[in-house]
C-alpha positions in Angstrom: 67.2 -71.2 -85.2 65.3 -74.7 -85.8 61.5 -74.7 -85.9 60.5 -76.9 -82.5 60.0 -80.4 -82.2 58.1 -82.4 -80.3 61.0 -83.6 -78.6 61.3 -80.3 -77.2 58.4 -80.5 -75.3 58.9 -83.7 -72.6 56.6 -82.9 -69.4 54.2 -85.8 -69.3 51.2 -83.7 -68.2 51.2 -82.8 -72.1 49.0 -86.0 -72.8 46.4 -87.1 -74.2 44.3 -88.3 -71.1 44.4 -84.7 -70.3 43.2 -83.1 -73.6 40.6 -85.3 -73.6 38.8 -84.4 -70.1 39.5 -80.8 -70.4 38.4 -81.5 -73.6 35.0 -83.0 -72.6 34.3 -79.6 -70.6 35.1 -77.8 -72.6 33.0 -79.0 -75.7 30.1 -78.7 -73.2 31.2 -74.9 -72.3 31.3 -74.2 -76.5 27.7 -76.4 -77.0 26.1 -74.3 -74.3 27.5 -70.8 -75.1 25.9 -72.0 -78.9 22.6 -72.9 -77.7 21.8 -70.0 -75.4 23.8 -67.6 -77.7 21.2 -69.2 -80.9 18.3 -68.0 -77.9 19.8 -64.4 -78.0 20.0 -64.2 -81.2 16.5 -65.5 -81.4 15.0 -62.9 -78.6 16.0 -60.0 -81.0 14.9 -60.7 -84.4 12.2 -58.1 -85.3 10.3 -60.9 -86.7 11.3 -64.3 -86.0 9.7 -67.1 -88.0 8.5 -68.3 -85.3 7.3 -66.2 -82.4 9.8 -65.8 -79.3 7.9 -67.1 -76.2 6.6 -64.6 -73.1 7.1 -67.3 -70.5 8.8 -67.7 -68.7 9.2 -64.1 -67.8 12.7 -64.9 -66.4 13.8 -67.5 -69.3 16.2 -65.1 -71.1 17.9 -64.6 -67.8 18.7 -67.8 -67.2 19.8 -68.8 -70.6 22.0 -65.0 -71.2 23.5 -65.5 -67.6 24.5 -68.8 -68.5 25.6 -68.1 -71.8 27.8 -65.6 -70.4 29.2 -67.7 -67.4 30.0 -71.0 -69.3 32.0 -68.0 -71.8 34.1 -67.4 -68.8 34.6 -71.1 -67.4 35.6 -71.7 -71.2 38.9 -69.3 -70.5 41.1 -71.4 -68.3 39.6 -74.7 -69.6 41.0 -73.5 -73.1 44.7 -72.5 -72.2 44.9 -75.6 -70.9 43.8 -77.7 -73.0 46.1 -75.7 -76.5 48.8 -76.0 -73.6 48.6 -80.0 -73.6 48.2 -80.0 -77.7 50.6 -77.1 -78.7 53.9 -80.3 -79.4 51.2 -82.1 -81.7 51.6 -79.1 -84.2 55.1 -79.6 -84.9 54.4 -83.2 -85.8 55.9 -83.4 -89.5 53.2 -85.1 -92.0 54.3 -87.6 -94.4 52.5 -86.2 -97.5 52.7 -89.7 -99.3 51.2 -90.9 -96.3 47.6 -90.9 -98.1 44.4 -91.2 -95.7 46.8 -90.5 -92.6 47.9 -87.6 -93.8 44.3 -86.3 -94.4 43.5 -87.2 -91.4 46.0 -84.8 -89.8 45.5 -82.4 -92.2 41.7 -82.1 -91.1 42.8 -82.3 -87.8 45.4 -78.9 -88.1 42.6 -76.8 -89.9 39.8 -77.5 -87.7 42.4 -76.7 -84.9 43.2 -73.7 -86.7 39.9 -72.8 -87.2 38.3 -73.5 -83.9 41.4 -71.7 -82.0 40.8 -68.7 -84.3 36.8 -68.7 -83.6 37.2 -69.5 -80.1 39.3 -66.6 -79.1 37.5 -64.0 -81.3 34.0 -65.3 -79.5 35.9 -65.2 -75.9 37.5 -61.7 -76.6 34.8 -59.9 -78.1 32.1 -61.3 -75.4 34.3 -60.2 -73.0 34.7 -57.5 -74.4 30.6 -56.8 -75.1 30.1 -57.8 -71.0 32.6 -54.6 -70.0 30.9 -52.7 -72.7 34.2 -51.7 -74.2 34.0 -51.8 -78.1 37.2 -51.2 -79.4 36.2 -52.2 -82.8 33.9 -49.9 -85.4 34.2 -51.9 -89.0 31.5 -55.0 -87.5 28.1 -55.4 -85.3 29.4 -57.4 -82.7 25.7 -59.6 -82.6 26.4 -60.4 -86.3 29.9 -60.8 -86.2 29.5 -62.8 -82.9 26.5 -65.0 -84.2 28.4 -66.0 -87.6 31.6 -66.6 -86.1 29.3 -69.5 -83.9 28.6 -71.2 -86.3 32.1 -71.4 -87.6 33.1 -72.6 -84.1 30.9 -74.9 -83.5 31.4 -76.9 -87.2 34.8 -76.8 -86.7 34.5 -78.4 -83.3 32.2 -81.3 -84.7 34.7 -81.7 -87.4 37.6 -81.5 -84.7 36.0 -84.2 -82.3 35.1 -85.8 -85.7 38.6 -86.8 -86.6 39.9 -87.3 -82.8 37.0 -89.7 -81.5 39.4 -92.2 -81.7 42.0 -91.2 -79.4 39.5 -89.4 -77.2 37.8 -92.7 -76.2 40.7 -94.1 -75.6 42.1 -91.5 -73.2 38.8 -91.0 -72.0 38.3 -95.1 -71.3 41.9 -95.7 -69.7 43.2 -94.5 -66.4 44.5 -90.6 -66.7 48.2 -91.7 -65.5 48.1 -94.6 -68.4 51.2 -94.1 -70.7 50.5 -95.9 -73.3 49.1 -92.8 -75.5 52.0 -90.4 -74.4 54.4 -89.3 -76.8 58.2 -91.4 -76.8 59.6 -88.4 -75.1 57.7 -87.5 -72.3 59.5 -87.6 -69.0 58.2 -90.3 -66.0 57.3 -87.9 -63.4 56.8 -84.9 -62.8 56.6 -82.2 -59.4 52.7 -82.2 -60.8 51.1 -84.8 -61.5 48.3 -84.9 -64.1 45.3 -85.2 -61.2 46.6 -82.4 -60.0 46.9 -80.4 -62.7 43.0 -81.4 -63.5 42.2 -80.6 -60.3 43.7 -77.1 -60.5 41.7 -76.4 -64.1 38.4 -77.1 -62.5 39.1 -75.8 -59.6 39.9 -72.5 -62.1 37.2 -72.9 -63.9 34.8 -72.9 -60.9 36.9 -69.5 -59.4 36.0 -68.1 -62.5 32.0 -69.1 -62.7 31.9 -67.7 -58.9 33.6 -64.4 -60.1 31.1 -63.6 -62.8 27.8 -65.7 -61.9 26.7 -63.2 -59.4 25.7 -61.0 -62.7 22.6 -63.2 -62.4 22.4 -64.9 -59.4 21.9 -62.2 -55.9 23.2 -64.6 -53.2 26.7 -64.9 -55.2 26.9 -60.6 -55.9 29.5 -60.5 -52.8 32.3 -63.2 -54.2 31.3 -62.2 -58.2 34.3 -59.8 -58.1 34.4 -59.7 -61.6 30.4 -59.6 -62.7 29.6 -56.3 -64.0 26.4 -54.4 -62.4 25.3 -56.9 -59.5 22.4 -54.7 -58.2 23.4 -51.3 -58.0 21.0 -48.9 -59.2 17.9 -46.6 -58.4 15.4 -49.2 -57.3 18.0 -52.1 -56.8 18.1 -52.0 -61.1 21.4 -51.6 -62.8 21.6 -48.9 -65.3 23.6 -50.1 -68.7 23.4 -46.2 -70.4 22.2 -43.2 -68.9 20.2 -40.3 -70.4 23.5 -38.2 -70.2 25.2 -40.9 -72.3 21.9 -41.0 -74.5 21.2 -37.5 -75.0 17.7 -37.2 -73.9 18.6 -35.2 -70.7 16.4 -32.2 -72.3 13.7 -34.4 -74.1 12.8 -36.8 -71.2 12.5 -34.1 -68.8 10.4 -31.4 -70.7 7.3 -30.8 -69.6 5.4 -30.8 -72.9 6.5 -34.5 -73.6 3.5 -36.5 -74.3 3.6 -40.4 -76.0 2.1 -40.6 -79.6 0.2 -43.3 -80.5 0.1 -44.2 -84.1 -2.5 -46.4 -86.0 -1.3 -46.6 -89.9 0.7 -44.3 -90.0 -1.6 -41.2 -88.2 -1.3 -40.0 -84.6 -4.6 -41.7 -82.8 -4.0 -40.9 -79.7 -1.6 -38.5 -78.0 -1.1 -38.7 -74.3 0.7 -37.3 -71.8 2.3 -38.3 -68.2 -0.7 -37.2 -66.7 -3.4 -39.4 -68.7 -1.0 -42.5 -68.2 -1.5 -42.6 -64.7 -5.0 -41.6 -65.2 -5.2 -45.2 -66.9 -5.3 -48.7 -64.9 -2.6 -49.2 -63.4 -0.6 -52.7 -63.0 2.1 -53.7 -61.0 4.3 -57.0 -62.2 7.4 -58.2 -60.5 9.5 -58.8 -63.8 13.4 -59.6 -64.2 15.1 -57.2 -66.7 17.9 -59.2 -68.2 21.0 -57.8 -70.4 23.1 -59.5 -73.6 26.2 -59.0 -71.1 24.7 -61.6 -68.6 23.7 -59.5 -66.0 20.0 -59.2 -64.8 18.3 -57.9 -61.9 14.4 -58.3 -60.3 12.1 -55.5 -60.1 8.5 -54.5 -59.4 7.1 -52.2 -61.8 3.9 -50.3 -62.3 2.2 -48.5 -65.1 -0.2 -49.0 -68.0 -0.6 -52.3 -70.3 0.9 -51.4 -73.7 -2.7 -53.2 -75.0 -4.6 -51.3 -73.2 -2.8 -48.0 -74.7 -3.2 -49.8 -78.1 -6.8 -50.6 -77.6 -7.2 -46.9 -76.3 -6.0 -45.7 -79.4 -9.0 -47.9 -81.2 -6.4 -49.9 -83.2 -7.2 -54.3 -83.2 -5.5 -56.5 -81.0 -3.1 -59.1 -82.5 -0.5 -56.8 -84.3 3.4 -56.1 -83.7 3.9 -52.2 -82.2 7.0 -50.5 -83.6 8.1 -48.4 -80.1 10.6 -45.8 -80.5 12.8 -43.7 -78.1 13.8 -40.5 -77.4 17.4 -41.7 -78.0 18.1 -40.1 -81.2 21.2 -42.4 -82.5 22.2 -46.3 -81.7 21.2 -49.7 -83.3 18.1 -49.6 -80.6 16.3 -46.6 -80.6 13.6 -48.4 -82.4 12.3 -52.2 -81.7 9.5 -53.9 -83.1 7.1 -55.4 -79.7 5.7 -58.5 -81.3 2.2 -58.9 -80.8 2.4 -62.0 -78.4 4.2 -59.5 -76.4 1.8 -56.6 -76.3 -0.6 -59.1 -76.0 0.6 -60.3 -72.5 -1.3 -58.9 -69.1 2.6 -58.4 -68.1 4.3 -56.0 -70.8 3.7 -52.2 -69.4 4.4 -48.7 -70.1 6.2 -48.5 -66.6 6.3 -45.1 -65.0 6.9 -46.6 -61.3 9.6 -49.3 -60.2 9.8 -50.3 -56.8 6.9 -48.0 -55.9 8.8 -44.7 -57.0 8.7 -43.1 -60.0 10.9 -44.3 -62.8 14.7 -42.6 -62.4 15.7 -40.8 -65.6 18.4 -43.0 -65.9 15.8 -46.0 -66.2 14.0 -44.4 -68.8 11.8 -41.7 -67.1 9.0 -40.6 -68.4 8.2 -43.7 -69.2 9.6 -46.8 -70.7 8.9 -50.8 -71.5 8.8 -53.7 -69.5 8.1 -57.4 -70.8 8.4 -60.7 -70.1 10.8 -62.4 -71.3 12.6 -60.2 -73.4 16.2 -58.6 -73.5 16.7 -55.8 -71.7 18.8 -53.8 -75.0 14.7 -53.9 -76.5 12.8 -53.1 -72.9 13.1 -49.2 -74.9 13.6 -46.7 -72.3 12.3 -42.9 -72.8 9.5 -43.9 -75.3 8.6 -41.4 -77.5 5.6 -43.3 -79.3 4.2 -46.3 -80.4 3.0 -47.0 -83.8 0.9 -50.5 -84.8 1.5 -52.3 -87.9 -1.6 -53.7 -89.2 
């Protein structure tokens, strides 16, 4: 059996002045998914170089939830696009063909590369927004963050090499010939608006099927967004107390949140002296890594009121920790702009009821701003870090 040529492949829809506008849309999916994925990856470093922002309270929403949609969009805009490239791989290279046959050397491994990157990101995001982790050996926030940046340089490098022929499909009509391979065929029973129009038109199904994660008015056609709203107190719940084996802890009545100042217990208090506190109520969106986020009206105590009771200074980062005995989160580090804001609470109430055990009951954190894998539910303590 003979290795294929790209003779083999004749439809004319396999063109350039279709790789290049898919193209174009899909670049923009890939630069998006970086820059929000960069603000993720931002939002949970215990101590960013430079301070994540409190407001706005619902900017990690927006930026996860599109993050996460433009992911999704990215799926039919790819297959379509390595559809109208695959003949261009079985191009033979004339090695004495010097600066050519760099060129198309480049071209191949950046291909390679970004193919490879591209489907691991797609897979394992996918993957992370089902919350089905089939692997063990990697994080999938490291793995996912490094493999962006591989992505994304081998996409510059990729359009690098191409610009050429992309501004020329780009600046000719899209049923020009003059860039098609000799052996295309004429016609088609497609033609190559259509099949544009029927990649967008995919693309939008699937940005409609999984934008309703994030935005309420599309929850009843998002038939593929993953906890639209359902929940105690219209929240969604991402892991229970069964799941987190707190179902004794969180419900015993001696439970009673440590405070600590230096290392020694300043302040001890139980459910009772919480609500014997001030009491605030904030309407705050709780947004998650797998693009989903929900609105909610919680009440309870201001963590720097608690701190302040506790007679430690303003102005310092508070290290909160969890019943949850296991998992990568069952200790955060609050920065101090955030236990500085009016906004972050110890909630106890959401939507005027007290907090489900599933949402963290007895009590658990609420910020601006702020990814909802680090809004700790069934807090155990707080310790400042002077």
């Amino acid at each position: 059996m003979r290795a294929p040529h790209p003779d083999d492949f004749t439809s004319r829809l396999r063109s350039p002045a279709v790789a290049a506008r898919v193209g174009v849309w899909l670049g923009a999916c890939f630069l998006i998914c970086f820059a929000t994925g960069l603000v993720s990856h931002w939002a949970q470093l215990p101590a960013p170089a430079i301070p994540f922002p409190t407001r706005p309270a619902w900017g990690y929403r927006v930026t996860q939830g599109l993050h996460v949609v433009t992911g999704c969009a990215a799926v039919p805009l790819m297959l379509v696009k390595l559809w109208a490239v695959y003949p261009r791989l079985f191009e033979r290279v004339d090695l004495r063909a010097g600066r050519q046959a760099l060129l198309v050397g480049l071209e191949r491994a950046s291909i390679g590369v970004l193919v490879a990157a591209a489907i691991f990101q797609l897979a394992t995001g996918l993957a992370n927004a089902a919350q089905w982790y089939p692997w063990s050996s990697f994080s999938f926030r490291t793995a996912h963050y490094a493999l962006a940046w591989v992505a994304i340089g081998a996409l510059v490098l990729h359009v690098a090499v191409k610009l050429p022929m992309i501004r020329a499909a780009l600046g000719a009509d899209v049923d020009d010939e003059a860039l098609d391979r000799p052996g295309a065929l004429r016609a088609g029973a497609v033609s190559r608006r259509a099949l544009l129009r029927g990649t967008w038109a995919a693309a939008g199904i699937a940005v409609l099927a999984t934008a309703g994660g994030t935005v309420p008015w599309l929850r009843q056609v998002s038939v593929l967004a993953v906890r639209t709203g359902e929940g105690p107190g219209g929240v969604p719940i991402n892991k229970t107390a069964a799941a987190a084996g707190v179902l004794d802890t969180a419900t015993d009545r001696g439970w009673a949140l440590d405070v600590r100042v230096d290392g020694s217990v300043a302040a001890r208090l139980t459910l009772a002296d919480l609500r014997a506190l001030p009491q605030h109520t904030v309407d705050l969106p709780i947004a998650c890594v797998e693009g989903w986020s929900a609105q909610g009206r919680w009440s309870g105590v201001r963590v720097r009121d608690v701190v302040a009771a506790a007679g430690a200074a303003g102005g310092a980062d508070v290290v909160v920790t969890s019943l949850q005995e296991s998992g990568p989160f069952t200790r955060t580090v609050l920065p101090a702009a955030f236990v500085e804001d009016e906004r972050t609470l110890l909630a106890l109430d959401l939507a005027g009821e007290p907090l489900d055990l599933d949402h963290g009951f007895p009590v658990r954190v609420i910020a601006p701003n702020r990814p909802g894998v680090l809004q700790t539910k069934w807090v155990a303590s707080l310790e400042v870090t002077t």
